[in-house]
C-alpha positions in Angstrom: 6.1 -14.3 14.1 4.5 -17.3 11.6 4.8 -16.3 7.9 3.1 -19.8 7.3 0.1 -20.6 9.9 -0.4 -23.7 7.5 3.2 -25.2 8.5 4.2 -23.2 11.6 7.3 -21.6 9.6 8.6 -18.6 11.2 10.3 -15.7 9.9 13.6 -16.6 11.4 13.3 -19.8 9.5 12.4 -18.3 6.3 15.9 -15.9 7.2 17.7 -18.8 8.3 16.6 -20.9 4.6 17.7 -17.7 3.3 21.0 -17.3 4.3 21.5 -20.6 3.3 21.3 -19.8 -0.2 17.3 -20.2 -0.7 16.7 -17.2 -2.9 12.9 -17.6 -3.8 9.8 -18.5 -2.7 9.6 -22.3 -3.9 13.2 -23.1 -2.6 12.0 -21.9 1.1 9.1 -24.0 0.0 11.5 -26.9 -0.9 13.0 -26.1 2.3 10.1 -25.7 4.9 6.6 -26.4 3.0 6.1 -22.9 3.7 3.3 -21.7 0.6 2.5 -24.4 -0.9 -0.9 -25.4 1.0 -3.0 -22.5 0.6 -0.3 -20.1 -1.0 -1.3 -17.1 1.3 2.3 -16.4 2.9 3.9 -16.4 -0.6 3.6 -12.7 -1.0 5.5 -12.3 2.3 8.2 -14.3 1.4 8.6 -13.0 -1.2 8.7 -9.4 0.2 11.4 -10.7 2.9 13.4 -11.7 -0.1 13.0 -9.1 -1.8 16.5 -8.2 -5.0 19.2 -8.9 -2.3 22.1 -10.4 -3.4 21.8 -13.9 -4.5 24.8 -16.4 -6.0 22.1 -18.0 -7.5 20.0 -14.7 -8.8 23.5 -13.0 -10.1 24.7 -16.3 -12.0 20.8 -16.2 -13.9 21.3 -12.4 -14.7 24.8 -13.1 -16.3 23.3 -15.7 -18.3 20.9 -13.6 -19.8 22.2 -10.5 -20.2 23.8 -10.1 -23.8 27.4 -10.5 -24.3 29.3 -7.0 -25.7 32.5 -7.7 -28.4 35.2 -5.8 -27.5 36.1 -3.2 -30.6 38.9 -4.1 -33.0 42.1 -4.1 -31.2 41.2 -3.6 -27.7 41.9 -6.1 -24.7 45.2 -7.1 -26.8 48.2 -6.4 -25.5 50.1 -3.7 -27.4 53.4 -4.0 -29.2 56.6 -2.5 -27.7 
């Protein structure tokens, strides 16, 4: 079935962009076109994207999420 009429992208080759590491809608549009005439398949691309895992999603979330100190004394080896 066509997600994008505009540029006759399917869903397979949204899934295929996909599995080769497009996580969002404006890499599948980097990869295929697909959204950025009139922008009316964006929605559904992003819906087939949905939170699924993502090496490039993950390494963002790391990157913002605050950094805990360890308390006083632990992760050091202890003295025998």
């Amino acid at each position: 079935m066509y997600v994008c009429s505009c540029f006759g992208v399917t869903e397979q080759q949204v899934k295929d962009h996909a599995a080769a590491g497009a996580c969002t809608p404006r890499q599948i549009a980097s990869a295929s076109k697909a959204g950025t005439d009139c922008g009316g398949c964006v929605r559904t691309i992003q819906a087939m994207l949905g939170r699924g895992a993502c090496p490039r999603r993950e390494l963002l979330e790391r990157k913002q999420a605050p950094a805990t100190a360890a308390a006083p004394g632990e992760g050091l080896p202890e003295a025998a």
